[in-house]
MARBASE-234996 format. One record per residue (C-alpha): x, y, z; residue in three letters. Coordinates in steps of 0.001 Angstrom, whole numbers, plus 500000, padded with zeros to 6 digits. Layout:
<atoms>
XYZALA/...
</atoms>
This chain:
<atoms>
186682114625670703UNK/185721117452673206UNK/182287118141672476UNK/179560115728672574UNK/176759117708672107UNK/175603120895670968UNK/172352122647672970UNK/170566125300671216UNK/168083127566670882UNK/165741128048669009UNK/163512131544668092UNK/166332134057666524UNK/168851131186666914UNK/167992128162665100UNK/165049130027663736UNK/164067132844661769UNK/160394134290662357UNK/159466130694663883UNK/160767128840661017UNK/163895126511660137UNK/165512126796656870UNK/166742123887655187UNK/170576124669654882UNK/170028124918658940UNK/168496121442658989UNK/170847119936656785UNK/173753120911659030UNK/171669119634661837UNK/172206116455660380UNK/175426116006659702UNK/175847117048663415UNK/173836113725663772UNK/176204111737662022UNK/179124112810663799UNK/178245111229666867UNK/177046114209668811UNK/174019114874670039UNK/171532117628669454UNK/169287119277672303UNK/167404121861671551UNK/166323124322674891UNK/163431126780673834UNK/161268129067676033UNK/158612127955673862UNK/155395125628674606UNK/156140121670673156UNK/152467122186671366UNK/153687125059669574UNK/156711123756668867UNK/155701121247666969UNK/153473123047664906UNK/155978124912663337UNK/159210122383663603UNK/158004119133662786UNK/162003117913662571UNK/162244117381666454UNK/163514113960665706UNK/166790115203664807UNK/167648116016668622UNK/168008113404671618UNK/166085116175674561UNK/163773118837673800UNK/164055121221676650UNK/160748123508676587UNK/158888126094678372UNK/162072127868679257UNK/164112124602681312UNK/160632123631682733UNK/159518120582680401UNK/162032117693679428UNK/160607116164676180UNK/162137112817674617UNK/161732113064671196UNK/162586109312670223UNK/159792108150672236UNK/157057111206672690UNK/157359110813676768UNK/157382114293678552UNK/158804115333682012UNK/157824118244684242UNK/160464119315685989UNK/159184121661688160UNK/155220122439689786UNK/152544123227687572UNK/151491127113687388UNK/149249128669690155UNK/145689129092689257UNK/145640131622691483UNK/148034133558689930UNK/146143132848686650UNK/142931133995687587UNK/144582137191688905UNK/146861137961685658UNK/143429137665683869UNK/141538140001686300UNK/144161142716685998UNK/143892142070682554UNK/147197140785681429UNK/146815139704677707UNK/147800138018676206UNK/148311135346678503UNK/149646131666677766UNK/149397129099680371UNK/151914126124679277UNK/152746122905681271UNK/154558124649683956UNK/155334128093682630UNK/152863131466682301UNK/153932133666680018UNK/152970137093678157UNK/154525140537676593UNK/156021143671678033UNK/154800145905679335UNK/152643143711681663UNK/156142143037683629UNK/155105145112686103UNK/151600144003687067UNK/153350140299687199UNK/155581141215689728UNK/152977143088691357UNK/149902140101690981UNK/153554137649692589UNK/154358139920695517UNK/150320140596696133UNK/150255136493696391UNK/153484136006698343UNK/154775133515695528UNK/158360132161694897UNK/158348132528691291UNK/160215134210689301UNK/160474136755686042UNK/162383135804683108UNK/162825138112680114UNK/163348136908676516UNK/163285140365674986UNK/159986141528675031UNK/158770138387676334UNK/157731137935679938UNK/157890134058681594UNK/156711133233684941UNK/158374130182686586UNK/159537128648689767UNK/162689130150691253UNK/165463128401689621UNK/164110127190687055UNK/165788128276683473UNK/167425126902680550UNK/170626125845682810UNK/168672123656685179UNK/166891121926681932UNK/170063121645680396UNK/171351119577683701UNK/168326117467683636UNK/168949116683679852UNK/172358116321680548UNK/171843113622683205UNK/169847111097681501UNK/172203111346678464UNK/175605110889680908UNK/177201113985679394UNK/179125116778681400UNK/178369120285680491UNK/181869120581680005UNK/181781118500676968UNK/178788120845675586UNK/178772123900673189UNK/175697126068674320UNK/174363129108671021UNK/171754131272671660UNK/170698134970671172UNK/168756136640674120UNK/168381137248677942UNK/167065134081679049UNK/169902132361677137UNK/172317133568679327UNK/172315130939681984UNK/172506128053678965UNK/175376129549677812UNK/177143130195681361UNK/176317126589681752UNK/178174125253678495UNK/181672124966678508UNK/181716126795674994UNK/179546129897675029UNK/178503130960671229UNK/176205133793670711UNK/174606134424667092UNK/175402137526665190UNK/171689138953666171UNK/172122138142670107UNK/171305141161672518UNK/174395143033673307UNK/174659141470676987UNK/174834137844675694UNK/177595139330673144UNK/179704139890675940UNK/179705136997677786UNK/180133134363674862UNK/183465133158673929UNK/182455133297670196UNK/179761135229667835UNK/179178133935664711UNK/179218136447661854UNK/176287135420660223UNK/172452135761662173UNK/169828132938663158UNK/170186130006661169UNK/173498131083658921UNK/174927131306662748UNK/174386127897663902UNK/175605126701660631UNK/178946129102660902UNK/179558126969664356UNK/178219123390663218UNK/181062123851660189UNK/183816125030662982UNK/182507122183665245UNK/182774119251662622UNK/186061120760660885UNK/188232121081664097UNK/186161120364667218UNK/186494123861668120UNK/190160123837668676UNK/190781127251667467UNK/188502128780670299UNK/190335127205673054UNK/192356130398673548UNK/188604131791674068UNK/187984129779676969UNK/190204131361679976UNK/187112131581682922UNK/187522127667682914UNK/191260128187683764UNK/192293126211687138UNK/194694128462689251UNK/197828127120690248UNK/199640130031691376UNK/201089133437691110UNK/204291134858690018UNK/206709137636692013UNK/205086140114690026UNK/201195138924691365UNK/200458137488688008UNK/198503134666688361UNK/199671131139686636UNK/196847129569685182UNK/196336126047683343UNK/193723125450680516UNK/192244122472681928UNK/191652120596678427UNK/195077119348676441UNK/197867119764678653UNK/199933117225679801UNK/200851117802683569UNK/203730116368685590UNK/204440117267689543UNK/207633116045690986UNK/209794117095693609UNK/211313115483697053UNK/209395114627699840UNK/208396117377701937UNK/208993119857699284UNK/205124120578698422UNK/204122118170695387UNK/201233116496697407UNK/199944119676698360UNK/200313121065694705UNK/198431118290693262UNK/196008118273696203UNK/195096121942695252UNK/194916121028691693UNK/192348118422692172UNK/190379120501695099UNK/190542123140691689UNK/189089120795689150UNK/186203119392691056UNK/185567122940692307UNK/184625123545688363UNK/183011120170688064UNK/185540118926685551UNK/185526114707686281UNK/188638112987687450UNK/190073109571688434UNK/192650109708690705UNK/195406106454691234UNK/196164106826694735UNK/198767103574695568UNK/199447105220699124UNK/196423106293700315UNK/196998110303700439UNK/194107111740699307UNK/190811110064701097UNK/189180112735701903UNK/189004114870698574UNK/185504116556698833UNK/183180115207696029UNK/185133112272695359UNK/184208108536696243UNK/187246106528697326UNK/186884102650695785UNK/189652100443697723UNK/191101100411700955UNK/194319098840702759UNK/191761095669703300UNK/189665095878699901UNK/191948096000696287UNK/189198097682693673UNK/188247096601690294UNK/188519097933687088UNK/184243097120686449UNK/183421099316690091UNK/185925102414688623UNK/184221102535685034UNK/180462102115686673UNK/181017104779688887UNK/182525107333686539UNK/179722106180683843UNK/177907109630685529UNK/179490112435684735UNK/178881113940687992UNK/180985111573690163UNK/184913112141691068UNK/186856108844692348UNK/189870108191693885UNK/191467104882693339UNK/192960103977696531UNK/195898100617695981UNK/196699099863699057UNK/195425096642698849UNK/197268095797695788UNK/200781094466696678UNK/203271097131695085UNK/204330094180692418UNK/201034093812691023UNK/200233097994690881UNK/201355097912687006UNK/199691095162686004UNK/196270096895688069UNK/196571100069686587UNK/197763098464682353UNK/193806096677682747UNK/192244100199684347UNK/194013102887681300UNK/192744100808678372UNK/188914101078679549UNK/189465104723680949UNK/190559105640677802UNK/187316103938676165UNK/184854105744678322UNK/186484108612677415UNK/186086108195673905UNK/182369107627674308UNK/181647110394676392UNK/184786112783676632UNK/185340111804680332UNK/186778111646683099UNK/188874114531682153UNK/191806113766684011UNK/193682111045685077UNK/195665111655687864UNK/198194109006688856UNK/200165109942692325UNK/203309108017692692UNK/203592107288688980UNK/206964105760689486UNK/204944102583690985UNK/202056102179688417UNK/204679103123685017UNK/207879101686686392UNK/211207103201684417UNK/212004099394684359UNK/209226098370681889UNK/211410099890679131UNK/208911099877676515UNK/205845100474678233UNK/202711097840678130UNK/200093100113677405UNK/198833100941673875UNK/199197105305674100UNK/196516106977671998UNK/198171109322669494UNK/196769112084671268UNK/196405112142675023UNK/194851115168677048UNK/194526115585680915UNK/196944113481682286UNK/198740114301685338UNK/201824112532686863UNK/202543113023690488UNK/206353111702691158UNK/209744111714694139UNK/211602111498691043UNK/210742111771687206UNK/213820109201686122UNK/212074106232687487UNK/208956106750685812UNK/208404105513682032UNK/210321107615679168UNK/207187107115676625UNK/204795108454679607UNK/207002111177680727UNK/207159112013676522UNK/203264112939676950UNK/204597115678678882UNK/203162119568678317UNK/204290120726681573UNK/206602120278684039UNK/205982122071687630UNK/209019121262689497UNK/208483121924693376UNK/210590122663696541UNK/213997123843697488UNK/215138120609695019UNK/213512122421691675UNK/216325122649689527UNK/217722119196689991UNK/214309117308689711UNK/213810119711686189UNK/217509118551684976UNK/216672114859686006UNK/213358115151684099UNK/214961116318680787UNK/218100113812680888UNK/214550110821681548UNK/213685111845677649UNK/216796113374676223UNK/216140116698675978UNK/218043119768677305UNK/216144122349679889UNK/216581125619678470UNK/218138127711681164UNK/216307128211684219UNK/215869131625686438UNK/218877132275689039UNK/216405131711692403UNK/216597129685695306UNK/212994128067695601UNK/211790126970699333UNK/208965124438700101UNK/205896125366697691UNK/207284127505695224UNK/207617126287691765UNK/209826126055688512UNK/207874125720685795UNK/208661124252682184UNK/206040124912679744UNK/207664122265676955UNK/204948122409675168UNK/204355125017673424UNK/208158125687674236UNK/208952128387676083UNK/211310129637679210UNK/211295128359682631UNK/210003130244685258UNK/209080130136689227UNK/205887130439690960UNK/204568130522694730UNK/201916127408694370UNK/198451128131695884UNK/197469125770698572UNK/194385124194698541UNK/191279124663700912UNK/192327121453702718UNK/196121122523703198UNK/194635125681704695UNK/192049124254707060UNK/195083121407708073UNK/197256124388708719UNK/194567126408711450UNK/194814123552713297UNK/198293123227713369UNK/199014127119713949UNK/196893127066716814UNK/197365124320718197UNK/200054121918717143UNK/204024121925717482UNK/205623124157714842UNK/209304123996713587UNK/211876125327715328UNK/212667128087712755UNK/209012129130713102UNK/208529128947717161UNK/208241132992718424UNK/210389133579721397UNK/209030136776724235UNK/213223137293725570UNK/212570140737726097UNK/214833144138725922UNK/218021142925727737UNK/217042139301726497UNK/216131138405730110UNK/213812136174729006UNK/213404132823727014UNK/209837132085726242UNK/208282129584723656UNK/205353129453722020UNK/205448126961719334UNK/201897127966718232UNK/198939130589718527UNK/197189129138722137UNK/201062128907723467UNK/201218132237722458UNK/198432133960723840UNK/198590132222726982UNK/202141133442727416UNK/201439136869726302UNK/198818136970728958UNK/201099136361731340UNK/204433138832730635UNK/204796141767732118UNK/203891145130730411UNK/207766146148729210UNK/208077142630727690UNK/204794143069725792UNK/205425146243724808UNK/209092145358723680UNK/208087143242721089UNK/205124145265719772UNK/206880148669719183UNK/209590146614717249UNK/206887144833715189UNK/207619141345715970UNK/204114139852716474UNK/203227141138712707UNK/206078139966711243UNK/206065136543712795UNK/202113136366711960UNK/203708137013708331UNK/206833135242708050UNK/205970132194710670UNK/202199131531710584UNK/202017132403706783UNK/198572134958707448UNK/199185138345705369UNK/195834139006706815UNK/196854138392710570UNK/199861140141710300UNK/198147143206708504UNK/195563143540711230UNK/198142143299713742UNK/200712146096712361UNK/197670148395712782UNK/197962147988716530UNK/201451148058716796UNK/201210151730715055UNK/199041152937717695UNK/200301154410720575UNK/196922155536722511UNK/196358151844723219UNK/197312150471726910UNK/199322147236727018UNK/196159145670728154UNK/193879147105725372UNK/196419145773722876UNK/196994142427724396UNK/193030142015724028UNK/192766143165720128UNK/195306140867719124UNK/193921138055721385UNK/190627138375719849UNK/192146138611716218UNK/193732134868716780UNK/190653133655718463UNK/188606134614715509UNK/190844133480712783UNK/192323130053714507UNK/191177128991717617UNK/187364129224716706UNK/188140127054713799UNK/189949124577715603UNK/
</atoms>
């Protein structure tokens, strides 16, 4: 299951002129039943609320008064979530006659068109507050404060990840909820902004909407709108035409192989940097220690300290914390035997609260040995969000590598490591594009759905490119990437094997040499070709088309180009 709860709201969504029919109710409950929870996020006082809605029991969090108010329905306890309103601002709204005028737990609110003397009665008082419109409705509440940051707070004493939520609502202040969900439904009668931005609206209006997606929800867990969904897509890439190659990141089955050196740790790196980026959860199976310092993730284990199964489940129990799963100190025999205790309860926490939503197992070949023959893990008939990060795809297990959707194939090695991957499960790679790959570009298989190989330059990851400033600037560079100053009769022989080499040296040559090299373009096309910055080398072909500049004057631009991108940063 993918969605664990459904938030929504409730004037012109779950209600018509303040009421709740009973076909809407009814549906309400078998939402219930299935497992799923029920929060209902209103701009509306709790008081009032309960006056007309008296079925509040149905939901686990009331979120009122516009994401201000957490209520707990189960037990009657409330929770402000922000300051209570300024009497000040009160008594001035009142003197400058603003009615009506409602004064809730946290939030002030009235009717247009007093909009203006609010703002007016906010600026007079110097007040961080802010304006939110719910059609004609005015609400006055602490900057960032809405129906997103309720949502969170709801979110995070029930353990669920807005990623596993399906948000419906109809008007302005809805918008943030629904940015918020990771399936945006709008109701027939929604404002034409909210239209735009949901991935679904219902046909029918209020109530008959909710019900439309509480039938879609229970009868296919809204499968069908996954095509819908494409601003949660993780980037991976982009094609030789500039298309970009994009993964949906819920049901596909990934696998990243290739030699070593040939760019799969920096693909999968970039993957994961992608998927907390979005606040998707992971657990990642790290038996060599690559990847301790992913940002947002805690790392349980160490080459002194193996980690337990109990400390991994505990800590992704919140739906806002990453891990790594670092096995060094697990002797290499005992890895499989480590990681056929850690699936099983993964794959229970996910089926109590959708998550984590990947599992990402580096160096599969050691935790799902070829050698196991049939595998000692009990596979799920469905499995989503696994990714497999292998040297080579024959050693890992055939039922694993079966789970397959996708097969990114990296390096100079592409075509081999996709052959050896089909001959692992007996299938035949359709026929793959005539191109000789180098380090970080891809061939792709999409097996499933089927369809035709093709190759990709990968996107690095933030990490990569912060790694790779220091190194440009600073650190020794491969002989087919050193820049040589030799000069127009090639009296010269001078290497810089990185950007500080090479502005020292350029310093230091005489005028001719200098000029030699920048009439004929080198210094952009190395900044291109070499140090891998479009941006670098774009800046510096403007300089090398200008002939007013003095040696000197030139020297200096590009000098303070480097400086600014590289050495600053190192």
């Amino acid at each position: 299951m993918r969605y664990y709860a459904l938030a929504t709201d409730y004037d012109n969504t779950l209600a018509t002129d303040g009421f709740v029919s009973d076909r809407t109710v009814i549906a309400l409950e078998r939402v219930q039943r299935s497992g799923r929870k029920l929060i209902l996020v209103t701009g509306r006082e709790l008081p009032d609320l309960q006056h007309f809605f008296p079925r509040l029991d149905l939901f686990e969090r009331v979120v009122a008064e516009n994401g201000a108010l957490l209520y707990r329905p189960a037990t009657r306890e409330e929770k402000r979530l922000c300051d209570s309103p300024s009497q000040e601002l009160i008594t001035l709204l009142r003197q400058r006659h603003v009615a009506p005028l409602a004064v809730g737990q946290c939030i002030i609110s009235t009717w247009k068109p007093h909009e203006v003397t609010v703002l007016e009665a906010i600026r007079d008082l110097g007040l961080s507050l802010q304006v939110i419109f719910n059609k004609d409705a005015v609400m006055i509440l602490p900057s960032g404060v809405n129906k997103a940051s309720g949502l969170k707070a709801a979110l995070k004493e029930l353990n669920l990840s807005p990623h596993n939520v399906v948000g419906i609502g109809d008007a302005e202040n809805d918008y943030a909820l629904l940015q918020l969900c990771e399936c945006a439904v709008a109701v027939g009668n929604a404002v034409p902004k909210l239209k735009e931005i949901a991935d679904w609206v219902t046909p029918g209006e209020y109530g008959t909407g909710v019900v439309e997606l509480i039938e879609r929800l229970l009868a296919s867990d809204l499968r069908d709108l996954e095509s819908r969904l494409t601003r949660h897509e993780i980037l991976l890439g982009v094609r030789p035409d500039d298309q970009e190659v994009r993964l949906n990141p819920y049901g596909p089955n990934l696998l990243i192989a290739g030699v070593s050196g040939g760019g799969k740790t920096t693909l999968a790196a970039a993957f994961v940097e992608r998927l907390v980026e979005q606040g998707y959860q992971l657990c990642l199976i790290d038996p060599e220690g690559d990847y301790q310092e992913v940002t947002g993730a805690v790392v349980l284990g160490s080459s002194k300290r193996a980690p337990s199964v109990n400390e991994v489940i505990q800590l992704l129990e919140r739906p806002d914390q990453n891990t790594v799963v670092n096995l060094l100190g697990i002797s290499l025999a005992d890895r499989p035997l480590f990681f056929n205790k850690l699936f099983p309860a993964l794959l229970k926490l996910r089926t109590q609260v959708g998550r984590p939503h990947w599992l990402i197992i580096d160096e599969a070949h050691h935790l799902l040995p070829a050698a196991w023959g049939t595998i000692p893990l009990t596979l799920p008939p469905t499995l989503h969000g696994l990714g497999l990060v292998t040297v080579q795809p024959e050693r890992v297990a055939p039922a694993m590598l079966d789970l397959i959707d996708l097969v990114l194939a990296i390096g100079p090695t592409s075509e081999q490591t996709l052959s050896a991957f089909g001959h692992a499960i007996g299938e035949t790679v359709p026929a793959t594009p005539q191109v000789s790959l180098q380090q970080s570009e891809v061939l792709a298989w999409p097996r499933r759905p089927a369809n035709e190989p093709f190759w990709f330059r990968a996107h690095p990851p933030q990490t990569t490119r912060q790694r790779h400033l220091r190194k440009y600037a600073e650190g020794e560079m491969t002989p087919d990437r050193v820049f040589y100053f030799r000069g127009p009769q090639r009296e010269l022989n001078l290497r810089a094997q990185n950007l500080i080499t090479f502005i020292q040296i350029a310093e230091g040559i005489d005028d001719r040499t200098w000029l030699y090299h920048l009439r004929r373009g080198d210094y952009s096309r190395w900044f291109g070709e070499a140090v891998n910055d479009e941006e670098l080398a774009a800046e510096t072909k403007s300089i090398e088309h200008r002939l007013d500049l003095s040696p000197r004057e030139s020297r200096s631009l590009i000098k303070d180009f480097i400086e600014a991108r590289y050495t600053g940063a190192a």
